[in-house]
C-alpha positions as a Python dict, from the first residue, in 0.01 Angstrom:
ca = {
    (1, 'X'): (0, 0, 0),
    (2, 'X'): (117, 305, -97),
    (3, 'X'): (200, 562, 193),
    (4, 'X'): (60, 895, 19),
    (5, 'X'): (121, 1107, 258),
    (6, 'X'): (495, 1055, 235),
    (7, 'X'): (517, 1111, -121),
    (8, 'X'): (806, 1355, -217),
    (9, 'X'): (812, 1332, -595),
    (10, 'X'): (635, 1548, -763),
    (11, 'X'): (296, 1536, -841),
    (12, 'X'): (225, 1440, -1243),
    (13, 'X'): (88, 1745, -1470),
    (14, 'X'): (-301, 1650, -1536),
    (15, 'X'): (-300, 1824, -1876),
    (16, 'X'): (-93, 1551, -1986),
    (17, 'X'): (-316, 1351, -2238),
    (18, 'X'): (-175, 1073, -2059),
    (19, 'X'): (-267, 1131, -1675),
    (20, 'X'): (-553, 1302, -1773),
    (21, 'X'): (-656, 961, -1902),
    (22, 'X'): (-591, 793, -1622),
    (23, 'X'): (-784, 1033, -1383),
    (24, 'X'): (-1101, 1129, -1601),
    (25, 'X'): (-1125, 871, -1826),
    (26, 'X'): (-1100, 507, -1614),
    (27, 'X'): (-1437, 367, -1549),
    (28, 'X'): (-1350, 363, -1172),
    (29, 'X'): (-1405, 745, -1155),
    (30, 'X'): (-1695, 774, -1349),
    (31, 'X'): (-1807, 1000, -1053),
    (32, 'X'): (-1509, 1190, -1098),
    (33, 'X'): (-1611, 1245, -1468),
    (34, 'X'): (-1961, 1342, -1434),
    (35, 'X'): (-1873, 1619, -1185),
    (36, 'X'): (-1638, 1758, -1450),
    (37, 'X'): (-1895, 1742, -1741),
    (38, 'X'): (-2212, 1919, -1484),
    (39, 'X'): (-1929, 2195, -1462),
    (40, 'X'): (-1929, 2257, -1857),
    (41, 'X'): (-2230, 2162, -1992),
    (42, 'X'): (-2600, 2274, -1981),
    (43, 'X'): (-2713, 1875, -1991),
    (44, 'X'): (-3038, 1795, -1775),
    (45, 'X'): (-2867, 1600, -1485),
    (46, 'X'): (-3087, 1289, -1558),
    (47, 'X'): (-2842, 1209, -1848),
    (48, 'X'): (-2582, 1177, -1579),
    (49, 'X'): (-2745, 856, -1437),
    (50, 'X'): (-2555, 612, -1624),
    (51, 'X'): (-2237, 706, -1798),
    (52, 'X'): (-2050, 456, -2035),
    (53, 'X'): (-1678, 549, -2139),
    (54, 'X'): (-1619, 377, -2453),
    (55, 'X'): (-1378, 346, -2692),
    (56, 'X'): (-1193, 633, -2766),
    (57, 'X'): (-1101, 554, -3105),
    (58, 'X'): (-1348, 689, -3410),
    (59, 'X'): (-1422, 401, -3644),
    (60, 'X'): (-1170, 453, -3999),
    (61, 'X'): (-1447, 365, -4256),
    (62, 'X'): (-1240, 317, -4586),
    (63, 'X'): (-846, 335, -4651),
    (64, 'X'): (-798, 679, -4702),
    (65, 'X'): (-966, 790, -4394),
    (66, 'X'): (-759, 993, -4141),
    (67, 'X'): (-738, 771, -3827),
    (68, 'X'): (-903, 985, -3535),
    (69, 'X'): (-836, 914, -3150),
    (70, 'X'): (-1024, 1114, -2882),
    (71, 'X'): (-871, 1101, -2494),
    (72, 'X'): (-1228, 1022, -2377),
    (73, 'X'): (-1522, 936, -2560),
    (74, 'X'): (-1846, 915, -2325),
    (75, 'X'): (-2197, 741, -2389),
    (76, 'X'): (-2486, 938, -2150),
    (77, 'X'): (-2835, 757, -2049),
    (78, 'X'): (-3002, 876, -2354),
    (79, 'X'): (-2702, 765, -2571),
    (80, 'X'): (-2590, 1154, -2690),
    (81, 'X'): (-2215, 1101, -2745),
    (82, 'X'): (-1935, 1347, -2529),
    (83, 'X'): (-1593, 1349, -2639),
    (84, 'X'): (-1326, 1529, -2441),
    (85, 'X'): (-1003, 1599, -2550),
    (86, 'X'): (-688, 1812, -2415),
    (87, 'X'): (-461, 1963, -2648),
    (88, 'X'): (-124, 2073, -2493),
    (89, 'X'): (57, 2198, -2851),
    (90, 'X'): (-113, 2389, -3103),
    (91, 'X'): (-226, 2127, -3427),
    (92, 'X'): (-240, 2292, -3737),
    (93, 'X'): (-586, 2362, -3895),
    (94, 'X'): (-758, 2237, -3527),
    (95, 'X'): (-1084, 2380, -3601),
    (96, 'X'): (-1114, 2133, -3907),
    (97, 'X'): (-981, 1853, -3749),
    (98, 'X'): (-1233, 1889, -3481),
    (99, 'X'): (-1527, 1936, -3722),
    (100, 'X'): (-1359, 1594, -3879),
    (101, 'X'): (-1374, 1424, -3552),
    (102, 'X'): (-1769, 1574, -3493),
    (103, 'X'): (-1881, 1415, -3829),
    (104, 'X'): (-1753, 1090, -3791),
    (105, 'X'): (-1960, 1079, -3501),
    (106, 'X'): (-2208, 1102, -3647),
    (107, 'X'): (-2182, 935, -3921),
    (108, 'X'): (-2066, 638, -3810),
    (109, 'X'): (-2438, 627, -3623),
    (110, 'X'): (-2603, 558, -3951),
    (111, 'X'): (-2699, 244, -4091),
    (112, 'X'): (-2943, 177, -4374),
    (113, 'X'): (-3239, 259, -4303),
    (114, 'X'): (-3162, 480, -4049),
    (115, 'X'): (-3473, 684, -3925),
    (116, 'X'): (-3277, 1012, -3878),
    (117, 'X'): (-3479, 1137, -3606),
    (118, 'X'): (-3265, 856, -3419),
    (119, 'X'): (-2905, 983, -3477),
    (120, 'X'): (-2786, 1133, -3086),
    (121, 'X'): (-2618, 1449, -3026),
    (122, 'X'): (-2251, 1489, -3042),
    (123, 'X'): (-2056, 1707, -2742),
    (124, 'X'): (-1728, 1802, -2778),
    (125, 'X'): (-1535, 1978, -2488),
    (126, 'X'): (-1160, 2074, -2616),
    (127, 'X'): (-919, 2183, -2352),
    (128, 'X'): (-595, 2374, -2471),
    (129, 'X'): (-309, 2530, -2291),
    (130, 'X'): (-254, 2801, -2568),
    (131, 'X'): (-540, 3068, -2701),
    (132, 'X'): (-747, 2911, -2972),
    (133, 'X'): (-1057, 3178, -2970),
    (134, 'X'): (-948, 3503, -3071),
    (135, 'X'): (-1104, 3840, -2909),
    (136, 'X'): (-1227, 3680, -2600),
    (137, 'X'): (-1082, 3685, -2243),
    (138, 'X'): (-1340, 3439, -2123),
    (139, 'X'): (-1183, 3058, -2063),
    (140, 'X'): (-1445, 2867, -2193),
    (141, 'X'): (-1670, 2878, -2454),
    (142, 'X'): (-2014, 2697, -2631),
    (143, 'X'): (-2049, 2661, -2980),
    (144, 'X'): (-2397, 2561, -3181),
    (145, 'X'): (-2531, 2630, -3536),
    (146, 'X'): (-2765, 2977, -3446),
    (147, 'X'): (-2806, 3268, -3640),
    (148, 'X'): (-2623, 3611, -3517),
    (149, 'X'): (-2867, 3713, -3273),
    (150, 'X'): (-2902, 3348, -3143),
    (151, 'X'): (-3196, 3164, -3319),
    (152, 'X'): (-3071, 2803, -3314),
    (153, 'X'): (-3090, 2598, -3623),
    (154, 'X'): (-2985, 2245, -3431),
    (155, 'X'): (-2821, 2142, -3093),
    (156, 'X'): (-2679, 1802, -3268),
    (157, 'X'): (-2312, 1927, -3289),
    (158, 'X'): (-2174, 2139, -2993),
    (159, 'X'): (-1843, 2278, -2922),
    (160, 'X'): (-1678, 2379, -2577),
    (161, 'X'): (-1323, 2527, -2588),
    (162, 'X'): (-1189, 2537, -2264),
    (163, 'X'): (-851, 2750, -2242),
    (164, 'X'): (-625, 2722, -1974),
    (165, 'X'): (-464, 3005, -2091),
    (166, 'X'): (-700, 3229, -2018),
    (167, 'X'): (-795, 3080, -1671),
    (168, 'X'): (-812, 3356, -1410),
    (169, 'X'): (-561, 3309, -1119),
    (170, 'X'): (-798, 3412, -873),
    (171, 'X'): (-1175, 3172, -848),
    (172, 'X'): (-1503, 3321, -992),
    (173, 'X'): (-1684, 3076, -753),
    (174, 'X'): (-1775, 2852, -1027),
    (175, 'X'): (-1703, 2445, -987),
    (176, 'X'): (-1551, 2488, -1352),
    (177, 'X'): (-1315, 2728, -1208),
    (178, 'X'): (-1190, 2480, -982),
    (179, 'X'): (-1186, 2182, -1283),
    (180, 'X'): (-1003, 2405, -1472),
    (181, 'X'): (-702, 2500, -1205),
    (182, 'X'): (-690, 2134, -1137),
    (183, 'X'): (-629, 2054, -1498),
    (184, 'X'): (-381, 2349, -1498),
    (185, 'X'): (-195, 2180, -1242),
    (186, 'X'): (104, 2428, -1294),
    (187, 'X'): (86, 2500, -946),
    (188, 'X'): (-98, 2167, -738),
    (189, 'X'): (246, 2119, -587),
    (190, 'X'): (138, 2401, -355),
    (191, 'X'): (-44, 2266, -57),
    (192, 'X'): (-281, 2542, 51),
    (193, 'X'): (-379, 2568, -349),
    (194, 'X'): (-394, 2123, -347),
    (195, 'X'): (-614, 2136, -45),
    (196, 'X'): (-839, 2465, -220),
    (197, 'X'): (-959, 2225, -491),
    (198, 'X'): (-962, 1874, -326),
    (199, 'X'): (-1216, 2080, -29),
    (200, 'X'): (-1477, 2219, -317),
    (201, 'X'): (-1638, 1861, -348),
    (202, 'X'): (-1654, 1525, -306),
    (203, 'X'): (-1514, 1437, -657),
    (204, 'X'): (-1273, 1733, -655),
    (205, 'X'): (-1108, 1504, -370),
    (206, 'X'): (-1122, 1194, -556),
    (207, 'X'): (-959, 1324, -805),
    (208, 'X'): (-676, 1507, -580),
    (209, 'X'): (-636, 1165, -411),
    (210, 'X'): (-625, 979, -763),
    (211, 'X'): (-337, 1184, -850),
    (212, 'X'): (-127, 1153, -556),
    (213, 'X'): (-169, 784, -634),
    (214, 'X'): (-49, 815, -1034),
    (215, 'X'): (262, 1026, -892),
    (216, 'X'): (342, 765, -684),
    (217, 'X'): (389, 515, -922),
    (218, 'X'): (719, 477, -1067),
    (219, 'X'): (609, 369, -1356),
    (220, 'X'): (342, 611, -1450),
    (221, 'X'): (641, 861, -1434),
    (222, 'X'): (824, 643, -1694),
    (223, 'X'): (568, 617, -1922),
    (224, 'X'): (514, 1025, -1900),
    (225, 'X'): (896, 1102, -1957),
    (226, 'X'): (898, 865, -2270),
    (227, 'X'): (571, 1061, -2376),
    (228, 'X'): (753, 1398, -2319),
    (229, 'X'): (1080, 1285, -2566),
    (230, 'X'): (806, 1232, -2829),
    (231, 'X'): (622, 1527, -2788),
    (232, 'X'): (991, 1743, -2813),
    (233, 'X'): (1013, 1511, -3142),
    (234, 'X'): (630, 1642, -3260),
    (235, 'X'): (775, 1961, -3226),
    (236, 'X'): (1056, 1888, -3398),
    (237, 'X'): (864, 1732, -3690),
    (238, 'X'): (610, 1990, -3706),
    (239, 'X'): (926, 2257, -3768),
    (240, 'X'): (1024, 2052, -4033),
    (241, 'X'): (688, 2011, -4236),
    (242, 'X'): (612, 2408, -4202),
    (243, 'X'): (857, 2471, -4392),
    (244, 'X'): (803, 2141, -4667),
    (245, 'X'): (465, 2252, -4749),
    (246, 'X'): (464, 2073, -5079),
    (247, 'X'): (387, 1721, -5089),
    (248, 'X'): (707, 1566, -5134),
    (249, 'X'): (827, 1759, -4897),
    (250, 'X'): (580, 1650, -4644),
    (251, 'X'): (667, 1250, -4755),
    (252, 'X'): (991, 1369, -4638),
    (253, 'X'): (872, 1468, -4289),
    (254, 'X'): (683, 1159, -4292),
    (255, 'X'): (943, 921, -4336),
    (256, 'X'): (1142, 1100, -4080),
    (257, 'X'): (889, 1058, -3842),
    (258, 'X'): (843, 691, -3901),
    (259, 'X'): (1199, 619, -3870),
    (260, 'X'): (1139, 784, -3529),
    (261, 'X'): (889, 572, -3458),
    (262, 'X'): (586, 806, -3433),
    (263, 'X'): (272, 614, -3485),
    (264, 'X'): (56, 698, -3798),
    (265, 'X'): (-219, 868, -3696),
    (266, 'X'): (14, 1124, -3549),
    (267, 'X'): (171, 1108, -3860),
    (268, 'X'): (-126, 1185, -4086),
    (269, 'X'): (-224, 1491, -3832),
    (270, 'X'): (152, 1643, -3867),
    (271, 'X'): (178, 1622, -4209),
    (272, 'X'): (-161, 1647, -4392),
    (273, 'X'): (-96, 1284, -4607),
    (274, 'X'): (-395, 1045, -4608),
    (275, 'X'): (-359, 752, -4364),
    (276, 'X'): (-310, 511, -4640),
    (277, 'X'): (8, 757, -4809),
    (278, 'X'): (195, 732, -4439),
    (279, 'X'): (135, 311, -4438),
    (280, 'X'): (265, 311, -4807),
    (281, 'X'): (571, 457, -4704),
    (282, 'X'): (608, 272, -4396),
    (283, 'X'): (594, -68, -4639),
    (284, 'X'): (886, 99, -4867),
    (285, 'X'): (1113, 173, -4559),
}
């Protein structure tokens, strides 16, 4: 049994895709998730009754698809889909790659026959640590189809950009506020501002004693340094293919990344190339 109140090291940086995984997205803190989504979204709390964290892998339909992953993909009672997904680096052209994601997620609800009246909503919440909304101080938000002066057309696709960035150091008394600085996590090595969160709720608690746990684990902290040499190598890579824009030039990038042993759906967001151009090249190599 781990002792955690003796634990030195310190504690692992949420906004990692990879411990945020861990925390929000293991079926063992399904309470710890629901708290998080009431926070952000204007869902009736029924829906919250019985959450299923699925797959978070979108379905690649034909060969040429770009290969999507999502860090958390959530089924609600009535079956509308949530996906949540943290974004440390910027990605180029995010806003289509999320409206990518959106559609498959919808489409890949439809069989023949389909009565459309069937097909569930589709929530995104997309947490960055740089500015993605331009001429807006406020940290998060909500996107839907409505007109200019707010007339909705459809609620099926929604959007919620949540910017750490922009989070206020001091609390505006909402529970988001508290999400968000615990997602931060710049600072959660700081007792008094540790004890702040894990004293707002019940799940805020959870999730500060969840943590303490994953930092504890040698190998957690393994895993995350190995993630950190690859994301120094994304950066790399992504230096490289701004400046091959043309498409040899971006074959380039991509063979340099798969002799670095970058995965190919990374490799197909990097560079642009369809999935099936990266697994071409990997069968030349």
């Amino acid at each position: 049994m781990i002792d955690l109140e003796n634990v030195k090291k310190p504690l692992l940086p949420v906004k990692s895709d990879f411990v945020f995984k861990l925390i929000f997205g293991d079926r063992r803190n399904v309470d710890i998730l629901a708290d998080f989504l009431k926070s952000v979204l204007d869902i009736n709390e029924s829906e919250y009754d019985h959450i299923t964290i699925v797959d978070p892998h979108v379905k690649k339909e034909f060969e040429g698809d770009k290969y999507s992953i999502v860090d958390v993909k959530i089924h609600l009672k009535s079956g509308n889909i949530i996906h949540v997904e943290i974004q440390i680096l910027p990605i180029p052209q995010f806003t289509h790659r999320t409206i990518y994601q959106q559609s498959k997620m919808i489409t890949e609800q439809i069989t023949t026959g389909l009565d459309w009246a069937k097909i569930k909503r589709v929530v995104s919440i997309i947490i960055t640590d740089h500015d993605i909304i331009s001429g807006s101080n406020d940290y998060h938000h909500q996107f839907r189809q409505r007109t200019i002066n707010g007339v909705e057309f459809t609620d099926l696709i929604e959007t919620n950009t949540l910017e750490l960035s922009k989070l206020p150091p001091e609390s505006d008394t909402s529970d988001l506020w508290y999400w968000m600085k615990f997602i931060k996590s710049d600072d959660l090595d700081d007792k008094e501002v540790l004890d702040m969160i894990a004293e707002r709720s019940s799940a805020t608690r959870k999730a500060v004693g969840v943590l303490k746990e994953l930092s504890a684990d040698e190998r957690n902290r393994m895993i995350l340094e190995r993630r950190e040499i690859e994301r120094r190598d994304w950066v790399s890579i992504m230096g490289g293919a701004k400046q091959e824009g043309r498409k040899e030039g971006r074959k380039e990038v991509a063979i340099n990344a798969i002799n670095m042993g970058l995965d190919t759906a990374t490799i197909t967001r990097l560079t642009g190339l369809t999935y099936q151009d990266v697994e071409n090249l990997r069968k030349m190599l």
